[in-house]
N, C-alpha and C positions, 0 to 999 in steps of 0.2 A: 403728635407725630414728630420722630426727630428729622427737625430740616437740615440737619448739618452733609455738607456735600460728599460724593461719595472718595471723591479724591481729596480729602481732609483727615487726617491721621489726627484720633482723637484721644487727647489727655497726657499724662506723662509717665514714662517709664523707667524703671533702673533698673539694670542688669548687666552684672559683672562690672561694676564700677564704670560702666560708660550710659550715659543719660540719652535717651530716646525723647524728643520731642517732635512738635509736628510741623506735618512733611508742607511742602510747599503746593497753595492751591492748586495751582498751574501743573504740577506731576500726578499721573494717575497713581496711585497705590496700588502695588502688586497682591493679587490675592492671594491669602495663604491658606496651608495646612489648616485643618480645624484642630488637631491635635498631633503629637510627634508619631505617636501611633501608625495614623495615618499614614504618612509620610516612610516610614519604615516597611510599613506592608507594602504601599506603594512600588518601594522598589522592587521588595522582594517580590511582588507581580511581575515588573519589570524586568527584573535581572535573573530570576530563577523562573524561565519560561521555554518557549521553543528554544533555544542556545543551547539548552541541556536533555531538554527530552525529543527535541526534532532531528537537531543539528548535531549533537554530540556523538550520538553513537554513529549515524553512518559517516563520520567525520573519523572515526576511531576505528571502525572497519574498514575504511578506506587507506589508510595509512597503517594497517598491522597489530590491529586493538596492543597488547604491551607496547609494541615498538613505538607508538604515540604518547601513551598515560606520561611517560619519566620525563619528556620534552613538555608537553601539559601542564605537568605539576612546579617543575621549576619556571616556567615561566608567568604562571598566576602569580606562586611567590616573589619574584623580582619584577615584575610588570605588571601583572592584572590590579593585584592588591594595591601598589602604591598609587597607581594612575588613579584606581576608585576613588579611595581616598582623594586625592589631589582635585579630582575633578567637581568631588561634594562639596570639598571644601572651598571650593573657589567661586562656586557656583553660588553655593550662601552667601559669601563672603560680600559678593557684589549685587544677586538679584540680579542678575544678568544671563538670558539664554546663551546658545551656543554658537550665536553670531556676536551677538555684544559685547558678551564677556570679552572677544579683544581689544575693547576700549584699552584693556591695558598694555596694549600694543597697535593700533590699529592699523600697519602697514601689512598686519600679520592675517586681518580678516578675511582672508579667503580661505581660511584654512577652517575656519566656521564655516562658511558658506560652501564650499566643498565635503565637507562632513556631514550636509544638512543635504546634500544629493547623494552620496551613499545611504543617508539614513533614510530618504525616498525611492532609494533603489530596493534597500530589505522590505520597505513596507509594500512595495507593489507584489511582492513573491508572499510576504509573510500571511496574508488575506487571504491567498487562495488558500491554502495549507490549513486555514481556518475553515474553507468554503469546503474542503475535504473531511474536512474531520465532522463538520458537522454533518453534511452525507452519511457518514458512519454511524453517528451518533444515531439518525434517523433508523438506519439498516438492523440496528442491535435491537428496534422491539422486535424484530418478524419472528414467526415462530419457531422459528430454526434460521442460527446465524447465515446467511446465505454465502459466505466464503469458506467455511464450514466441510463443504463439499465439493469435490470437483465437477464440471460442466462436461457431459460427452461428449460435446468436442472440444476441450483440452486435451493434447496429448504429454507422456512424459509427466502426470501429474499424480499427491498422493494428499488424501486428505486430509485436513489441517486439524479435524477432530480425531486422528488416528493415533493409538499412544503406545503402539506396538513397532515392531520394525517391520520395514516395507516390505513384501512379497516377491525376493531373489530367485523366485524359481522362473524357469527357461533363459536364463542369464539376461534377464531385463531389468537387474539391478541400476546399472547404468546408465538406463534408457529413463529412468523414472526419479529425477531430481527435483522435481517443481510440486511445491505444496501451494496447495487449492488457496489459500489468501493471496497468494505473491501473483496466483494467474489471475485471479481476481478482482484486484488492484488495476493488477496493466492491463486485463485486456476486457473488464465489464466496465470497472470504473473511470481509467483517464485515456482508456481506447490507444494506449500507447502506439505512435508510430515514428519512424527516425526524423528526424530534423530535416535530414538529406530531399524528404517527400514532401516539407513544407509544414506550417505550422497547422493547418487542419480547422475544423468548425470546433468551439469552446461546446462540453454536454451540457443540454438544457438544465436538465437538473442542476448540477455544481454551478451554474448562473445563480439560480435561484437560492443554491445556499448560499454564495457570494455576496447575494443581494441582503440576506436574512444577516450576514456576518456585519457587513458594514451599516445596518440600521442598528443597530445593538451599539457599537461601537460610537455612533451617532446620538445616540438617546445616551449613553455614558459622559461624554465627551461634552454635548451642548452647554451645561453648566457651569465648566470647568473643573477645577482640581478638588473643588469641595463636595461633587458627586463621585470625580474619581478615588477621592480617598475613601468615603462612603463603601464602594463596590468592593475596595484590597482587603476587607476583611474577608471576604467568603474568595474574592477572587486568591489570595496568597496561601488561606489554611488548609482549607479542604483537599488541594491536591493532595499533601504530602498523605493521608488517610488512603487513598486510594496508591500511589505509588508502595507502601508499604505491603499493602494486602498484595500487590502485584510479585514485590519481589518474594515473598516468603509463596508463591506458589512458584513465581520460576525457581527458585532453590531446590521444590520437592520433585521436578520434573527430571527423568531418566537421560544423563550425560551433559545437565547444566555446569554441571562441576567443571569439568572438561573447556566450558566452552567461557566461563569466569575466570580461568585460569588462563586463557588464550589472553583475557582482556590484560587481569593483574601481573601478567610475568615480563619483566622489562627487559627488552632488546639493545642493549647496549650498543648495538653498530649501525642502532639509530640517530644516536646520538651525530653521525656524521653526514645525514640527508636531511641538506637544506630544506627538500620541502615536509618533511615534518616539521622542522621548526618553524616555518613559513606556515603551515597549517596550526600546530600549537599556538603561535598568537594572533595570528586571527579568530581560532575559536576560540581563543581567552576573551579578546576582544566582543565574540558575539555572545558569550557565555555571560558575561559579567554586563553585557550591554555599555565598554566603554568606548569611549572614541569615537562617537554615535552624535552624542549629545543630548541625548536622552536626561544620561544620570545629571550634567548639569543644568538641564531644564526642571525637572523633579527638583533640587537642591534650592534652587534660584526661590521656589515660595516656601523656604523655610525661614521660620522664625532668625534674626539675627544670632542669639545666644545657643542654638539647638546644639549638642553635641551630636556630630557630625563623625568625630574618631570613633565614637561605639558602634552607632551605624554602619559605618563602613565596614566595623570588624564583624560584624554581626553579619552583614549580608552577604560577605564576599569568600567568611567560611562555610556559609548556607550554603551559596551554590556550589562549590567545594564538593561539599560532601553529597547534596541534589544529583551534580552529574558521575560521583563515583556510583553511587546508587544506580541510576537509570542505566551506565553503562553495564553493570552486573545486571539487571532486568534483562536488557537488551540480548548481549551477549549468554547470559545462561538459557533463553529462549532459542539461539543460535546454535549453542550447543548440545541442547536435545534433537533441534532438526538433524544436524549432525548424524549424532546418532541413529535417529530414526531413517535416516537415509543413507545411512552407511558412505559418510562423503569422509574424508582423512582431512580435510582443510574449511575450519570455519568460514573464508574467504568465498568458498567454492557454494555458499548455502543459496546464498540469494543476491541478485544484483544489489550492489550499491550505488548510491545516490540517493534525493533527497526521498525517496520513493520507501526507504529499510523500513523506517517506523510504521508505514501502514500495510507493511509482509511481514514482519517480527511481531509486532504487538496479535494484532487479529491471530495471529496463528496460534499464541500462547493462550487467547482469552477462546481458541476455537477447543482449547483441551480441557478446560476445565469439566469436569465430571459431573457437579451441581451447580444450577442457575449460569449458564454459561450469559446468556442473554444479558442478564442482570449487572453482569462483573463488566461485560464488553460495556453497557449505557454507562457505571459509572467509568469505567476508565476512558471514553470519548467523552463524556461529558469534563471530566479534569481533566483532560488533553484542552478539551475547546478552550476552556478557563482560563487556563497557564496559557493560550492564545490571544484571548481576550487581551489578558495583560500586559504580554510583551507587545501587540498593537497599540494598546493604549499609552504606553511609555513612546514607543515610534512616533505615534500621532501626536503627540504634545510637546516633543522635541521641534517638531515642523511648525505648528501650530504657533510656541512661544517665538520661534524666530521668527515668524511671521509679525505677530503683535508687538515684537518689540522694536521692529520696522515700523508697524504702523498702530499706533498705541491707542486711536481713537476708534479704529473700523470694531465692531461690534464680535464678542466670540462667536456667537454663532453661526455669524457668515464666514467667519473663517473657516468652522469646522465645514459647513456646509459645502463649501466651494472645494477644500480639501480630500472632500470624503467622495462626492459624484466625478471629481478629477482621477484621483487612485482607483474609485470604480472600474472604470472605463479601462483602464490602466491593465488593471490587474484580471481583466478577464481571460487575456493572451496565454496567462500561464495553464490555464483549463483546457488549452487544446491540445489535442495528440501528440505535438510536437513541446507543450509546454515548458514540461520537466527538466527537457535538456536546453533551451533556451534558460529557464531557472538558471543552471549550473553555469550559464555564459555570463548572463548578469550576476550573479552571485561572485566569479571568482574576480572579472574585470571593473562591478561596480561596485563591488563591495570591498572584496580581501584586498584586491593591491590599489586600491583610494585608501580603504581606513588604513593599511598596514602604512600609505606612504603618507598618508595628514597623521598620523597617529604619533609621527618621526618629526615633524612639523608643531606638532603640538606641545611633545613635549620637550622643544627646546625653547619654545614660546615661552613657556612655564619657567622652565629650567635656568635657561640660560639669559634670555632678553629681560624677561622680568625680572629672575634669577630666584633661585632656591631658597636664599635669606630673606629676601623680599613677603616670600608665599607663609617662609614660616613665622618671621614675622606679624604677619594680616591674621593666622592662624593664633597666633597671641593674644591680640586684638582682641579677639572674638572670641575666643574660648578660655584664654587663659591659660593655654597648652604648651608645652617647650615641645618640638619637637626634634625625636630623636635622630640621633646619626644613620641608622639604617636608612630613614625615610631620603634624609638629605642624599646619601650616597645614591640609591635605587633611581631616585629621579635626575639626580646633577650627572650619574656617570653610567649607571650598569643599562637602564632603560633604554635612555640615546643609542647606548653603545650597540645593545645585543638588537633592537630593533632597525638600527641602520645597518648594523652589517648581515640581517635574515632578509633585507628589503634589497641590497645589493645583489647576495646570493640567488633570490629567489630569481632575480631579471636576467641571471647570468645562466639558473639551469632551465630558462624557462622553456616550457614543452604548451605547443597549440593546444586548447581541448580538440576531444573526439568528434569535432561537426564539422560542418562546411564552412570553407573558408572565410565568406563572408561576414560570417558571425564574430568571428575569432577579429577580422576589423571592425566589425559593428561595437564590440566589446573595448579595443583599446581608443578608436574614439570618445566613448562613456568615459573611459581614466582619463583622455588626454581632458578634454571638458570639463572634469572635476578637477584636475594637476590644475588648469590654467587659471583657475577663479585666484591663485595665490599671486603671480605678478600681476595679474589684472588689478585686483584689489589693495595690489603696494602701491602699484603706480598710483590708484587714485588717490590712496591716502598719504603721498607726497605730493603731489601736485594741489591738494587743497590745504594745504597748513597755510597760515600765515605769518610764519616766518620767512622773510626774504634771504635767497641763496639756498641753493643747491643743498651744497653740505649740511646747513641746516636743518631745511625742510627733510630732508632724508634723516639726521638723526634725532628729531622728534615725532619723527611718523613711528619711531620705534618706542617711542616711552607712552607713557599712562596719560590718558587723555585726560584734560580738567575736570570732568565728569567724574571721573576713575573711584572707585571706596563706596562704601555702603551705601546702600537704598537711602536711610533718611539721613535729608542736609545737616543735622545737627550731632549725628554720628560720625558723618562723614568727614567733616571741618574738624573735630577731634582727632582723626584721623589724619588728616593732613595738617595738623596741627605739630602732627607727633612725628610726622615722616618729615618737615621741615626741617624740625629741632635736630633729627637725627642727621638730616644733609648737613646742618649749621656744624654740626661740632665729628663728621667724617672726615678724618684725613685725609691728604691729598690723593685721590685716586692713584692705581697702578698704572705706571707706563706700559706694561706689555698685557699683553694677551690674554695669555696663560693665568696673569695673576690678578688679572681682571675677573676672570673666569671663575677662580676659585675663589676669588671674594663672594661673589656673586651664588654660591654654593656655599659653603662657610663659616664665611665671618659671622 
């Protein structure tokens, strides 16, 4: 039996001309990937999940489907894209979650630790959404879809299996809007009622899928990332099988065209409202799963030498193309209703909010003509999936900042503790009033935290650590030069375009539609997560030990001793090489400016 210790790194290794030996007793060894495979599909679990098939579309009917896409697409390209990148690479780089990774900064960790309450803010909403979908999933054996139909007492309602136009005679066109899924939805399934009346009792049933969603997640998660990689095969493939068969029947459906064309035609005088843009990246942000901490938790158990550039390109034009896809789904589903109900404005088909996907999808899976039943179980069932996964990306972003706080406490009390926490948590969203508490925490704990640590982050990156710095580390390890676009995106267009949508966005700000209290209930949640960032400067000047002020403050901003790769004999090369490089740099810039752009650069 091999007795050798588990926190013993065994034998030696070369790769990329940098020598791997073993790691010091006393440091646990971080688990890794079993294979890079893994770790690929991984994300694309991860990062091609609700972001794009929950979140996107009524993210894109809410803001004017064209009048969104053109702010969307340039901002993945100048933002989404580079951060991914930046954030894998960094994450490899060091073997460090999304709290520690600011070793290389540590006056700056609160901006991980704030990031890691946003990312507990999605995971409490993102579970039930899960707890729904499985309900669904259950409803697609019965012998006849039951949303299918309308209930005799809905009024104003036509049904979702209907593929002719609505019944205009005695001028009750206009009286008859609501197709049988969307009443469905709100008034069998989440008993919808306003916020104003109170949050309401959570339905027994959607508990109990609740319950069934976070044991799954629990039995995935106990072993850590060598079972999660295990599950990204079936969890990352199979969707796209069912999303296919999906859109090639909303294509065949009567005035989809119409309503695909609504999605693809760019509105150009969108271009000048702030909160499109303010919404474009944040759903980049959720689309791509960055700024989270997710993707540098995933990155952190990669292999030192893994190429990290492919990856990124691979997974960030995936989702790319995943949510132009699911938008045409979405929207050409919209545009049959449309038609079928003789409405003049896509807008006007079905409420929006997070609620579209389970009144759009049902409705398009209630027309199909053969095996309807069949089409609805696999497409909730790849809906749950692609949920599975982007929980599982949430839960192990928490999880590694957890353990890497406390590196001896055992995984699966952490998950354990994690999972009956967020439980309890997340059953709030299940009651009548849910939905729209959802959309309070979602825009105050999520959009303007990540939008404003995201602004945080990457000047961490950019500027404190600096640009040459990263692509330097990125040499290291890969052997990679990296290009001018990257350097520019991150040192100047990123910062720029992200702080002035973040400024924008506070200056056009508009209450949500609820009670007052919410709407404070909410920017408490931001102020809470804003503050972790001086809290945690202060602390990390006040414990250096270097004496004096000035001091202690300008090395609470540099790279901690610790700072460079997982193993110590990598790492000493490393610092070997970044000494040599101080030894023979020229005398630093007097100003600013030209500090700045050394630090981008040189």
């Amino acid at each position: 039996m091999d007795s050798t210790p588990k926190t013993i790194a065994k034998g030696l290794t070369h790769t990329n001309c940098i020598t791997i030996g073993i790691a010091s007793p006393t440091t646990p060894v971080r688990e890794k990937w079993t294979s890079n495979i893994e770790f690929t599909l991984s994300c694309i679990a991860y990062s091609v999940g609700f972001g794009n098939i929950w979140k996107f579309p009524y993210t894109a009917l809410d803001n004017g489907g064209g009048a969104f896409l053109i702010p969307y697409l340039v901002v993945l390209f100048l933002i989404g894209r580079p951060l991914y990148y930046l954030e894998m690479a960094m994450g490899q780089f060091c073997s460090r979650g999304c709290v520690k990774i600011y070793d290389m900064a540590p006056a700056m960790r609160g901006v991980g630790v704030g990031q890691s309450v946003a990312m507990v803010v999605a995971m409490s909403y993102y579970t039930p959404i899960l707890a729904i979908t499985l309900r669904y999933l259950l409803l697609s054996f019965s012998s006849e879809l039951p949303w299918s139909k309308c209930d005799h007492s809905w009024s104003r309602c036509i049904n979702s299996d209907f593929l002719g136009y609505a019944n205009v005679t005695n001028g009750l066109a206009e009286d008859r809007r609501n197709v049988s899924a969307e009443l469905y939805f709100t008034n069998t399934i989440m008993h919808r009622a306003p916020l104003a009346e109170g949050l309401g009792w959570p339905d027994g049933k959607l508990v109990l899928c609740l319950l069934v969603s976070w044991s799954i997640l629990v039995v995935i998660l106990i072993k850590g990332v060598r079972s999660t990689g295990k599950a990204a095969y079936f969890l990352a493939i199979f969707p796209y099988v069912i999303i296919f068969i999906l859109l090639a029947h909303s294509l065949s459906l009567e005035g989809s065209l119409e309503g695909i064309k609504f999605f693809l035609t760019p509105k150009w005088e969108s271009l000048f409202s702030a909160k499109v843009w303010m919404e474009a990246v944040t759903q980049c942000f959720f689309s791509l799963s960055i700024c989270f901490g997710g993707i540098i938790a995933y990155s952190s158990f990669n292999n030192f030498s893994n190429n990290v550039y492919r990856d990124a390109m691979i997974i960030s034009w995936l989702d790319t193309f995943t949510s132009i896809v699911v938008g045409c789904i979405v929207f050409g589903v919209l545009g049959n209703l449309a038609h079928v109900t003789h409405c003049t404005s896509i807008q006007d088909i079905v409420r929006e909010g997070p609620g579209l996907t389970f009144m759009a999808y049902p409705d398009a899976i209630a027309k199909f003509e053969y095996c309807p039943q069949l089409f609805s179980v696999l497409f909730f069932l790849m809906f749950f999936i692609v949920g599975i996964g982007s929980n599982l990306g949430a839960i192990t972003s928490v999880i590694t900042a957890i353990r890497d706080r406390c590196p001896t406490v055992e995984n699966w009390k952490i998950v354990m503790g994690v999972s009956v926490s967020m439980f309890c948590i997340s059953v709030v969203y299940l009651a009548p009033g849910g939905l729209d508490l959802l959309d309070v925490l979602d825009t105050y704990g999520a959009k303007y935290v990540t939008l404003t640590l995201a602004l945080f982050e990457i000047l961490t990156f950019a500027w404190i650590y600096g640009v040459d710095r990263v692509c330097r580390d990125i040499k290291f390890m890969l052997q990679i030069e990296t290009g001018l676009f990257w350097r520019i995106c991150w040192g100047i267009i990123a910062p720029l375009l992200v702080g002035v949508i973040l400024i924008v966005s506070f200056v056009d700000y508009v209450p949500l539609n609820v009670p007052a209290e919410y709407n404070v209930a909410g920017w408490i949640l931001y102020t809470f997560a804003i503050l972790q960032l001086p809290l945690w400067a202060g602390y990390a000047i006040m414990t250096q030990d270097e004496k004096g002020c000035r001091t202690a403050w300008k090395t609470a901003f540099q790279p901690s001793t610790t700072w460079g790769p997982e193993n110590e004999l990598t790492r000493d090369q490393y610092n070997k090489m970044e000494s040599k490089r101080s030894h023979f740099t020229a005398t630093p810039a007097r100003h600013c400016t030209q500090r700045l752009c050394g630090k981008i650069f040189d």
